[in-house]
N, C-alpha and C positions, 0 to 999 in steps of 0.2 A: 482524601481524594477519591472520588469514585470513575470509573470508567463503562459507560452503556455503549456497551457490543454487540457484535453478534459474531460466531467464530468467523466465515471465511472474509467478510466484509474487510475495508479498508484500516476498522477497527485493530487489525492482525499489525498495522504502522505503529499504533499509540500500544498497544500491551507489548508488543518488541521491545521500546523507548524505557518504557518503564521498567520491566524486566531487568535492563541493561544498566538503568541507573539504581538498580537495589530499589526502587520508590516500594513502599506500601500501600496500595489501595486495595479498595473495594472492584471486586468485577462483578456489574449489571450487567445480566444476559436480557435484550430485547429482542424477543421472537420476532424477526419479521415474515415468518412462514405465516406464524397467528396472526399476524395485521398489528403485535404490539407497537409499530413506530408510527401507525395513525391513529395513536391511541389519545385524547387529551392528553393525557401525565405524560406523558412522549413528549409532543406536540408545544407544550409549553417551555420544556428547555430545548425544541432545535423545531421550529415551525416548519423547516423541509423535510422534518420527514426521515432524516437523514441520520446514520451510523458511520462514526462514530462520534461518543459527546463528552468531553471531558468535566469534571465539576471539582473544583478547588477551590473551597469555602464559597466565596461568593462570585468567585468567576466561573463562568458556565461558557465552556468553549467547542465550538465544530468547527469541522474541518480536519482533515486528518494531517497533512502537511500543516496546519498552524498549529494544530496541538504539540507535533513534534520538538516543532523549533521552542516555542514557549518553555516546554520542556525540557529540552537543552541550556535554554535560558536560565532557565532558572536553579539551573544544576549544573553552575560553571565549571564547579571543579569536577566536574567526572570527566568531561572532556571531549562533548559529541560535538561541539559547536567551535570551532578556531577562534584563535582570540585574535587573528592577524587577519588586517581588513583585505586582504588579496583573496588569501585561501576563504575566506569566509562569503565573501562575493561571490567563488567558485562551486563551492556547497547550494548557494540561493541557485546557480547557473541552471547544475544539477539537477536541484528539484523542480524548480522549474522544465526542465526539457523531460523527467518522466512525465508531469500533469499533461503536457500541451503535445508533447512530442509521442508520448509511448503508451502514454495509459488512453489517451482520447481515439487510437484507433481501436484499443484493446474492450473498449466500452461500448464502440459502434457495434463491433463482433459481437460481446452481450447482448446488445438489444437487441440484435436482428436475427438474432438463433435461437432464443429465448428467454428475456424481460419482455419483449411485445406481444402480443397478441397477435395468433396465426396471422393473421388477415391484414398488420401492420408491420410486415416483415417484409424487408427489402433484402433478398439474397446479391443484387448485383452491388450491394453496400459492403456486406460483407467481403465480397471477393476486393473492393476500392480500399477498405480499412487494410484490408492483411498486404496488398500491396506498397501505403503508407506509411505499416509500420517496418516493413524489411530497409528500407535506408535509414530508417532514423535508429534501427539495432543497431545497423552494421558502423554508424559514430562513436554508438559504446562502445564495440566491437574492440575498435580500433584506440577508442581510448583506453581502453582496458590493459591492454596489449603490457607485460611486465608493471602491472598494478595488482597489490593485494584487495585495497580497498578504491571509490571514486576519486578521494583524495590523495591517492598514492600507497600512504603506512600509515593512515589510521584513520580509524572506523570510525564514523561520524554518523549523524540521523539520515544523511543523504544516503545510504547506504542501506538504510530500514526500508526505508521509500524505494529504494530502485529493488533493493531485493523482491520487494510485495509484488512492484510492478512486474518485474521479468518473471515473477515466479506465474503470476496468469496469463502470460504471453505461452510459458510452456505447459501449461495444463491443453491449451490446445497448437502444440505442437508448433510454434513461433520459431522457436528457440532453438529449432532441429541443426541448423546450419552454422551456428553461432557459438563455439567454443568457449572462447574466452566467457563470454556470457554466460552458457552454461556451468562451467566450474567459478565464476565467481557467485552464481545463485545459491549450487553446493558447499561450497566454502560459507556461507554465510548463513544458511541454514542447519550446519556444522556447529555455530558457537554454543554454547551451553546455554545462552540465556532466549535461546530463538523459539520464535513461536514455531505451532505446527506449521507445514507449508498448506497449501490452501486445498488440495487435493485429501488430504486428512482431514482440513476443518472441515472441508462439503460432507465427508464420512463420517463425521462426529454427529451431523444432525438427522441424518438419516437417508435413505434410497428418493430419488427424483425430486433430489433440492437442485440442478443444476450445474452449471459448469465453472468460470470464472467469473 
């Protein structure tokens, strides 16, 4: 099994996963400072371009919330995935409202502070996203509320995934007013088997790689 990363990337979801299930694989580092993800050899297992990419014999898989789950799948008994169709519906809820809910304002602030090009930078975007994403916190917020994990008492992939997410809401300072949120990030960046958080991976690659 091989996993093409790159440290702060979304990639930080699938090496979590794995970590967490004992798995063995290989870690591919793909420069994308160097341009290696518009590279052909790139290019031909994920045509977007895109980090991160999972490869298990002949399945070759993107997306970072499907590689998790797959992963979960196919590692029933470790136990990140519910085997009861309620709480398991609830997990999918989850992951879903980080993508659509948390991470897509968190990605608008990305672009528009810098992934864009000065001259395609919309600051009044910014201020629209960070106001976007403060109600859809304060849901976790509240859902959190006398919760260890998303699922209540036990840690599941939906819990890799919001971790990732809320952890680059508070690289720039999201997160400031939000409690519970904040100590279930720390709790969860706590377990032994936890990636760096994302403020490390940026410092692992070197000075003016950027923010979240």
């Amino acid at each position: 099994m091989k996993l093409y990363e790159f440290a702060p990337t979304r990639s930080i979801r699938v090496r979590w996963t794995l970590q967490e299930l004992g798995v063995d694989f290989e870690a591919v580092t793909v420069n994308m400072l160097a341009g290696e993800h518009r590279g052909p050899a790139f290019l031909k297992l994920n045509p977007a371009g895109k980090l991160p990419v999972l490869e298990d014999g002949n399945l070759v898989l993107t997306e970072s919330v499907a590689i998790v789950l797959y992963l979960a799948e196919k590692y029933p008994a470790k136990g990140l995935m519910p085997t009861d169709l309620g709480r398991r519906a609830q997990l999918y809820k989850w992951l879903m409202f980080a993508a659509t809910e948390l991470e897509q304002p968190l990605w608008r602030i990305a672009r528009h502070t810098h992934l864009y090009p000065e001259d395609k930078r919309l600051p009044a975007d910014v201020a629209l996203a960070r106001e976007d994403f403060a109600p859809m916190a304060q849901v976790l917020e509240e859902h959190m509320k006398g919760k260890t994990f998303v699922l209540r008492d036990k840690v599941s992939v939906a819990d890799f995934v919001l971790a990732y997410t809320l952890d680059m809401a508070s690289v720039i300072h999201l997160l400031d007013e939000f409690e519970q949120l904040q100590a279930y990030v720390t709790r969860m960046y706590e377990r032994p088997h936890a990636p760096p958080r994302i403020a490390k991976a940026f410092a692992s690659i070197g000075p003016g790689a950027g923010g979240a």
